[in-house]
C-alpha positions as CSV (number, residue, x, y, z in Angstrom):
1,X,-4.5,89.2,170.0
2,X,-7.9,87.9,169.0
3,X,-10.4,89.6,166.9
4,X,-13.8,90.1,167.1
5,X,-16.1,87.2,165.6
6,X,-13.3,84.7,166.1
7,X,-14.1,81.2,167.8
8,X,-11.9,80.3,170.8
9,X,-11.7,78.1,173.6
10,X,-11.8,79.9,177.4
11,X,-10.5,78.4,180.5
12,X,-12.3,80.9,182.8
13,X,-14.1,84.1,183.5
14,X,-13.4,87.1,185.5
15,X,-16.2,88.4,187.9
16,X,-16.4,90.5,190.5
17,X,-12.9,90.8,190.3
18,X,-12.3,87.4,190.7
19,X,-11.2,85.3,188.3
20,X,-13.0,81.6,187.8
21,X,-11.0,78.7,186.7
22,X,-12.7,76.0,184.8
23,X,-11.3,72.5,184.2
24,X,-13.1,71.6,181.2
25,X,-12.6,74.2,177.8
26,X,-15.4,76.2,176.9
27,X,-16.0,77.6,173.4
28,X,-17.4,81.1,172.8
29,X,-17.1,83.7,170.2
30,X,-15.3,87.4,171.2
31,X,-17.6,90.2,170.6
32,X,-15.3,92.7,172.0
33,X,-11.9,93.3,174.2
34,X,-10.5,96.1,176.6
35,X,-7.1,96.7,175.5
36,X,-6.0,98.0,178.5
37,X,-6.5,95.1,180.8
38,X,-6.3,92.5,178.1
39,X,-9.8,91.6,178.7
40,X,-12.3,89.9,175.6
41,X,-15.8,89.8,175.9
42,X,-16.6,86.7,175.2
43,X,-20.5,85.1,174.2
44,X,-20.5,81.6,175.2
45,X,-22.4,79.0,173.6
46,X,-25.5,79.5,176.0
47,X,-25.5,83.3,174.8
48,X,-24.5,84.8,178.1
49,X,-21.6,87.3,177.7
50,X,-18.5,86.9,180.0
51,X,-15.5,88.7,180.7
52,X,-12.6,86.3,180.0
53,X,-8.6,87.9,180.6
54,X,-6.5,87.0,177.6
55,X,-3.9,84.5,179.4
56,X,-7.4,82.1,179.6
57,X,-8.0,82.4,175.8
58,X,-6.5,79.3,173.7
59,X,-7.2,78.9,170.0
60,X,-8.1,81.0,167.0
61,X,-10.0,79.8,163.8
62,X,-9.5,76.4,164.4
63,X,-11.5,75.9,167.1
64,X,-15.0,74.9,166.0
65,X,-18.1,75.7,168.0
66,X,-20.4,72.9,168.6
């Protein structure tokens, strides 16, 4: 489980119900999560705000942004 303010590295984003795979890491910082689906709200580096499912999420407060 990650908490809120932590840096991590994202493989994808769910939208629409569809999840989007991406083949490069991103790095964002989670702002929030729903429990309940395992879903973090993540803000990536360009300040847009995605919804990323856990299983995507690799890292923790190793991971340095920029």
């Amino acid at each position: 489980m990650y908490k809120a303010g932590e840096t991590v590295r994202y493989w994808g984003v769910k939208t629409g119900g569809l999840t989007w795979l991406s083949a490069e890491a991103l790095i964002g910082k989670i702002i929030g999560q729903q429990r309940e689906e395992r879903i973090y709200k993540i803000e990536g580096q360009s300040g847009a705000i995605y919804d990323v499912p856990e299983n995507l999420i690799d890292g923790g407060s190793e991971v340095k942004a920029g």
